[in-house]
N, C-alpha and C positions, 0 to 999 in steps of 0.2 A: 215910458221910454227913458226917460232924467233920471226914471229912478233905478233905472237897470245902468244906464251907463255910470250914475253916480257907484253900484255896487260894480261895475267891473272895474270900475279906475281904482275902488276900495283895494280891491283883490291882489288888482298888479300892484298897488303900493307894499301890500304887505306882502308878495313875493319876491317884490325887489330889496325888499329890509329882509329877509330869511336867505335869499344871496350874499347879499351883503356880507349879514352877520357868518354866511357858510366861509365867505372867502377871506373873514379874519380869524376862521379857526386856526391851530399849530397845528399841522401834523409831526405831533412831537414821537410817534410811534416810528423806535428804530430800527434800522433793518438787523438781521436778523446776522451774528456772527458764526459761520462756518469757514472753517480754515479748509481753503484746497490745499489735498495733498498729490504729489506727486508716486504711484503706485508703481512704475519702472521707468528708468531715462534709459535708453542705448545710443553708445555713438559710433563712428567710423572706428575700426582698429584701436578699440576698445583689447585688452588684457582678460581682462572680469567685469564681471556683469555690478554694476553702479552698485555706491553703496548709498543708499536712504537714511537718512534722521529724518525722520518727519516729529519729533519732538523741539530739535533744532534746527529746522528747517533747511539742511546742511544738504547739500549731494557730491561726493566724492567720484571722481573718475577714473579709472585705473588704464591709463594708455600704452600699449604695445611698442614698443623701441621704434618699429619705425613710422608712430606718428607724429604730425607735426603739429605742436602743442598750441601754436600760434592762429591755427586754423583748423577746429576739434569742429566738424559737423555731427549733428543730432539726426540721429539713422529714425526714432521713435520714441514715442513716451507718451507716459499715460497719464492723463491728470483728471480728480473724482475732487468732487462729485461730479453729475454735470451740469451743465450751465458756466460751471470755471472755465477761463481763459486765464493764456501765459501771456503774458502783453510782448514778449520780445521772441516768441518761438520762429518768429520768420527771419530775426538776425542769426538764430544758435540755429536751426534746419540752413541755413547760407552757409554756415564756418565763422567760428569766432574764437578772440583770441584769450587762452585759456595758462596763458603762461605764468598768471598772476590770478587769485580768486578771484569771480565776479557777481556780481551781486544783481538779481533780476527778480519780477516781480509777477504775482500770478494773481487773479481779482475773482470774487463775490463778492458781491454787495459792499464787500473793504477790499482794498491792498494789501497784499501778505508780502513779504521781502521773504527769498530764500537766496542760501550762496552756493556757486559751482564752484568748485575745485577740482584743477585736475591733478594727477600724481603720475609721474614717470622715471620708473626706476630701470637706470639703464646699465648693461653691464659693460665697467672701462676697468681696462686690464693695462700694466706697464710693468714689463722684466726686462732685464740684461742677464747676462753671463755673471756670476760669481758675487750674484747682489745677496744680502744680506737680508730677510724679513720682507713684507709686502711691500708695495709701495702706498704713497699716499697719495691719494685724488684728489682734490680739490673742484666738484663742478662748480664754484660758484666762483671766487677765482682763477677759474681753468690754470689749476698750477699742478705740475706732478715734482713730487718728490721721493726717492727712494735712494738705497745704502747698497754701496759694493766694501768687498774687504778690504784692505790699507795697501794689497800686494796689487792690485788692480790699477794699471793707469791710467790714468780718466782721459789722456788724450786717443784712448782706441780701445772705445765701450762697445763692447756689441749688445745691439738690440734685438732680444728673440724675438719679442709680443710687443703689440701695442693695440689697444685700442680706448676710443678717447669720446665717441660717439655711438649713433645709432648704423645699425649696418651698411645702409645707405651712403656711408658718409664717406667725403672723397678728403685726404691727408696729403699736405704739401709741406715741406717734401713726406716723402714716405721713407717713414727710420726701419722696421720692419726686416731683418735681416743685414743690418747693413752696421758699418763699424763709424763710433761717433765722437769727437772730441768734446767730450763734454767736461775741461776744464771750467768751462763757465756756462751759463746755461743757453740752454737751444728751444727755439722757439720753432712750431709748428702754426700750420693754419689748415682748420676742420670745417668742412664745407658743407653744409646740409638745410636742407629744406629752401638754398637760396642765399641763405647766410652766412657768413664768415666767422669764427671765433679763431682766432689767438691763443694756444698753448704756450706755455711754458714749465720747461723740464728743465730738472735741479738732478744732480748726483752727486753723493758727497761720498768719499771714503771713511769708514771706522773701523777704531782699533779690535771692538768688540766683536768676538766671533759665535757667541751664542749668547742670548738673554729670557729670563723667564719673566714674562711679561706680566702676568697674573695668573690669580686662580680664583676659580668661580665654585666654593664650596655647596654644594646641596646637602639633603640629610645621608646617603651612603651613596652619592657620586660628588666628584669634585673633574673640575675641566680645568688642564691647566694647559696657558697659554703661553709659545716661546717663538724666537725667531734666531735663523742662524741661517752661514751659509747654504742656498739652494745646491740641492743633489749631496748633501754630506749625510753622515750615519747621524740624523737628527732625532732627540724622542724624548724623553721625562721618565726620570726615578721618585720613587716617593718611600715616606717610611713612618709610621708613628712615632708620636714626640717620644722620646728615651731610649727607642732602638739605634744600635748601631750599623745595622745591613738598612741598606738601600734595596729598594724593587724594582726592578725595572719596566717598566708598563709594557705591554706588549706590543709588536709592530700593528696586527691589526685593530688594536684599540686608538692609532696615533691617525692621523687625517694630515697631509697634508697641503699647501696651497703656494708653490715657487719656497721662499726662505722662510714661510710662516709655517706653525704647525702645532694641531690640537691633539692634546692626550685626553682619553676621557676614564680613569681609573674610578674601580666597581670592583665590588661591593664594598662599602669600608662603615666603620661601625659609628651609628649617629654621638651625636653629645662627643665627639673626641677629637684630641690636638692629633693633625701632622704634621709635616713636611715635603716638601716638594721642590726640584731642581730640573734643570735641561739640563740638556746634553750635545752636542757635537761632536765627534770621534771621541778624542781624549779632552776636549775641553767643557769646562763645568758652570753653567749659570749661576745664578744669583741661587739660594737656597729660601723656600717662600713658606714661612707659618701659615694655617689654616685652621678650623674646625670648623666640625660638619653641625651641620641642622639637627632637631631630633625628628620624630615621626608622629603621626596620629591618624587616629583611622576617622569615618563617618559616623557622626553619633546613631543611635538606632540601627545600624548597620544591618543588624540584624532583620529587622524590621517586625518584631516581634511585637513591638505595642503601639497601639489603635487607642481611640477611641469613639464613639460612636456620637456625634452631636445631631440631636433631632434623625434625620435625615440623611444627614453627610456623615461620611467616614473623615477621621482624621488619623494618620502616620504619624502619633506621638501621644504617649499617656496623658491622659486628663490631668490638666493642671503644672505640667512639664513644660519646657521652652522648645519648641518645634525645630527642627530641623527640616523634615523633608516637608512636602505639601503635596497637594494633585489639582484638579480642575474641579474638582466634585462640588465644589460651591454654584459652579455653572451650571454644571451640567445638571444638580439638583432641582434645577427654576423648573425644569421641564420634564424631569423621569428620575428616580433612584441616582443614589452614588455608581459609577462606573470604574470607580478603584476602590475596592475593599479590601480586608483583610482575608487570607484562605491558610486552611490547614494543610493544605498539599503542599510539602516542603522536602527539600533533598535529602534533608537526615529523618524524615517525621517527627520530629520536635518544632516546637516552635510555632511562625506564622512565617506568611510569605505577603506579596502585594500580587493581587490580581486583579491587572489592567485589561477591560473589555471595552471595543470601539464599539457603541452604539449608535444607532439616527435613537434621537428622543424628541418625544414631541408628535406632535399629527401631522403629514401633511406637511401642505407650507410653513406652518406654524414651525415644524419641527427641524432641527439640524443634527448634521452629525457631531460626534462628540467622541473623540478617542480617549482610552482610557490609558494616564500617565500618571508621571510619579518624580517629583524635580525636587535640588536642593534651592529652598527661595520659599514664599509665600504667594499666598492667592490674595490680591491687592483688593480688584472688586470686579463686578459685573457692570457691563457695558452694553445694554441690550441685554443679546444674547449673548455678548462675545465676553472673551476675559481680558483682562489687565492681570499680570505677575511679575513678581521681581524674580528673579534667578540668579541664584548667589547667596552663599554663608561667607562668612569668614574665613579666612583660612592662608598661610604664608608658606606653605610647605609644597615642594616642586615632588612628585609623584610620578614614577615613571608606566606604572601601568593601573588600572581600575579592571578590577576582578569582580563577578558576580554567577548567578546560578540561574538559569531558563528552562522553561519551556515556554512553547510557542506553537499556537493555529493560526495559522493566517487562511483568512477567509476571502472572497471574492471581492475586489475593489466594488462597492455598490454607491456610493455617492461620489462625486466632484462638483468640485468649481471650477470656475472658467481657468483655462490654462492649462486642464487634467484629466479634458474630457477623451483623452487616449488611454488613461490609464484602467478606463470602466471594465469590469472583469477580471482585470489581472488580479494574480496575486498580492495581495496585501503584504507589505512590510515592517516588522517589527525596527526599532536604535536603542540605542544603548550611546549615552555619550556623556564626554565629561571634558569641559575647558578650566584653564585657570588662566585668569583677567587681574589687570591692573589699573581697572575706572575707577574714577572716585567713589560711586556709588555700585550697589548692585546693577545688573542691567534689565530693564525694564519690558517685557515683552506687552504686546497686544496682537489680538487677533482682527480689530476690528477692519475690514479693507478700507475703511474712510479714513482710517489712520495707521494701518497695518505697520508694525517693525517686530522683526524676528532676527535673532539670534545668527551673526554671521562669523562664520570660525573665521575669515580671514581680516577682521577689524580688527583695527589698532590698539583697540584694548587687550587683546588673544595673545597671552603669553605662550598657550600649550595649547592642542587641542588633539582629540582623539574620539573616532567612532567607529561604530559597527552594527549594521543591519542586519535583521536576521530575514531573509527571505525565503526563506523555506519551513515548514512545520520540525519542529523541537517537540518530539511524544514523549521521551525522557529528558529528563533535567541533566542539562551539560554545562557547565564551567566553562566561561568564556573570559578572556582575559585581554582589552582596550588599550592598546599601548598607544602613550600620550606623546605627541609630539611637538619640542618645542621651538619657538622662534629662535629665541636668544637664552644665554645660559649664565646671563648675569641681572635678567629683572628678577624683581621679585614680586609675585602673585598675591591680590589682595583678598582675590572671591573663590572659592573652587564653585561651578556648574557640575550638575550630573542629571542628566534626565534621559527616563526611558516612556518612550510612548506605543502603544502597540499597533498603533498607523505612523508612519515613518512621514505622512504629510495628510495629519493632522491639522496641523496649525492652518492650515489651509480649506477646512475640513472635506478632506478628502479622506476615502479610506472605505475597509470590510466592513460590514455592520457583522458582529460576531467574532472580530479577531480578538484573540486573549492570550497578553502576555502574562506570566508567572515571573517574576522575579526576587532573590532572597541574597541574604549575604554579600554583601558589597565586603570588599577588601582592599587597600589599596598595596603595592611594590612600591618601593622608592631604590630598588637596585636595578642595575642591567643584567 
């Protein structure tokens, strides 16, 4: 019996020293880093639908004129993986105040910091009678300023238009048809959402009765911009450096906006000097030197040379610096290249690119895969998904992108979540081309744990232009993408061009068996 009790007290001594020693082990094993991302935010009287960095953790808001920025409620949102949590989503689903960035926070296993931003762009307007060029706004000094001509007396201004806020908005007093001394200046009070602002309106008289304000040269268009008395014969003459005849730009090329007004003169010949002036009846602006841009078209345009690595096709000769790329690196993990080279071409010379969406792979294993064709590189594989940067070089502003099709569109046979209406339909072929002003190329992924695609209406989008082809193309027809720009004085760092023969691909959605042809890219830089 002593000698059993002596081996049980043995026992428990050495499980009590194997405790012990368990409870000074480190658990030095860390957890495991996964960034939540946010995959859609929507909020009240929302404009457009959020825009996503999930690289910089950024989300953009685009709010509709009559919300109220200060109180921006969260209608939904989706946050992956899961097990993430947004630690603050029951103050932004409340309304919170979005008038200044904010900065909130979303966890796995770490805290991630992401910022909201919101953006409201509202349309304020301020004319009188016999005013001179636009006026100026000021939202952030609530100050307006604008120009009548020298014959005008400023103690009995009439005011046609005003408006200074969101349409909601109540204006004490209301100038709005009504005549104003504005020797000196007149203040208003704009009422909205609860709150009060303070205007202040300036009018000055000038001697000046037309001015040409700029001009924004391209390779064969140039836009020249002037301001003169509203309602007068206003417009822009132009001439090549050494001619003596002036041109008169025509009235439907001229745009106007109360005393401001754009010419947009076309075709004119790249690499060359002009000249440019406004106009008002008989009075004559400033006279403004220019030259225009030259042109250049898409290397391989053609698309005539391939070559064949292992496996993968590639849109540029062996041993050349690539221009165009495709997804074939991915799609190769699991089945054949899905963009190859083909002899069916619009002149029968040559090569063309033929883009086929296929499911590759077995089963679950397998995903769909559309067959494309973009200016940019295939970065790497991600899983199954890709990483690509989109984007060459390029500073030259293009007014349209021309190319040569055919097209099957075949029955929409796969979705993901979000497309499950689209099962059956016809499948859709794009064709598109942006030119951007990011520092870098832009960076696509397909992956949804980290998903970012390509949004025409981001801030980097100098131009953008597309066209779907939704119906079968049996012969090869000439389609021609006219590019459409924000502004007509950035200048573009990247041209994008990509055509996919599922139109929501990137999503992989699409016909298994849709095949686009496409050859001959060209680009216009005239109107």
């Amino acid at each position: 019996m002593s000698t059993f009790k002596s081996f049980v007290r043995a026992f428990a001594a050495i499980a009590c020293g194997v405790m012990l020693m368990q409870g000074c082990i480190k658990n030095d094993i860390p957890y495991p880093r996964i960034r939540p991302q946010f995959l859609s935010f929507e909020v009240l009287d929302e404009l457009q639908p959020a825009a996503i960095d999930t690289i910089n953790s950024t989300i953009t808001l685009y709010l509709d004129e009559t919300a109220d920025p200060t109180d921006v409620v969260v209608k939904e949102f989706f946050l992956t993986p899961a097990g993430a949590v947004w630690n603050d989503s029951v103050a932004f689903l409340n309304g919170i105040d979005l008038s200044s960035p904010v900065t909130t926070t979303v966890a796995l296993y770490q805290t991630y910091s992401w910022e909201v931003t919101a953006v409201q762009n509202i349309e304020r307007y301020f004319t009188v009678e016999n005013q001179v060029g636009t006026s100026t706004i000021d939202a952030v000094a609530h100050r307006v300023i604008a120009y009548v001509t020298d014959r005008t007396p400023l103690d009995a201004v009439k005011v046609t238009s005003i408006k200074l806020a969101g349409p909601e908005a109540v204006m004490e007093p209301s100038l709005e048809g009504t005549t104003v001394d504005f020797n000196g200046p007149v203040t208003v009070d704009v009422t909205e959402h609860g709150r009060t602002v303070r205007w202040t309106i300036y009018i000055t008289a000038t001697e000046s009765t037309v001015t040409t304000d700029r001009v924004d040269a391209w390779s064969q268009v140039a836009w020249v911009y002037g301001t003169a008395e509203a309602g007068k014969d206003n417009g822009v003459e132009y001439r090549k450096a050494g001619s003596e005849e002036w041109i008169r730009v025509p009235e439907a090329d001229v745009t106007h906006n109360g005393g401001s007004f754009t010419a947009c003169i076309s075709p004119l010949d790249p690499l060359s000097d002009y000249q440019a002036r406004t106009y008002s009846g008989s009075d004559y602006g400033e006279v403004v030197d220019f030259t225009t841009y030259g042109t250049a078209q898409l290397p391989n345009s053609s698309l005539d040379e391939w070559w064949l690595d292992g496996k993968v096709w590639n849109p540029w000769a062996e041993g050349s610096t690539s221009f165009w790329d495709t997804g074939n690196k991915g799609a190769s993990t699991l089945g054949p290249s899905n963009t190859q080279p083909s002899d069916d071409t619009p002149t029968g010379t040559g090569r063309s690119a033929c883009l086929e969406t296929r499911f590759v792979g077995i089963g679950m294993l397998g995903k769909l895969a559309a067959g494309n064709l973009f200016a940019g590189s295939y970065v790497r594989t991600d899983g199954t998904n890709g990483i690509l940067s989109f984007g060459r070089d390029f500073t030259f502003r293009p007014t349209r992108l021309n190319c040569w099709v055919k097209y099957h569109s075949a029955p929409i046979s796969s979705t993901t979540e979000g497309f499950g209406d689209l099962k059956d339909r016809p499948d859709t072929a794009v064709v598109w081309i942006a030119l951007i002003d990011s520092p870098e190329p832009f960076e696509i992924r397909t992956n949804p744990k980290n998903r970012q695609l390509f949004d025409p209406d981001g801030p980097e989008v100098v131009g953008y232009g597309m066209m779907q082809l939704g119906r079968d193309y049996l012969e090869w027809e000439k389609i021609s993408v006219p590019v459409n720009y924000k502004s007509t004085s950035r200048v573009p760092k990247y041209v994008l061009v990509v055509a996919s023969a599922s139109k929501y691909g990137d999503y992989f959605t699409g016909g298994n068996g849709s095949i686009l042809y496409i050859d001959d890219f060209s680009l216009d830089y005239f109107y």
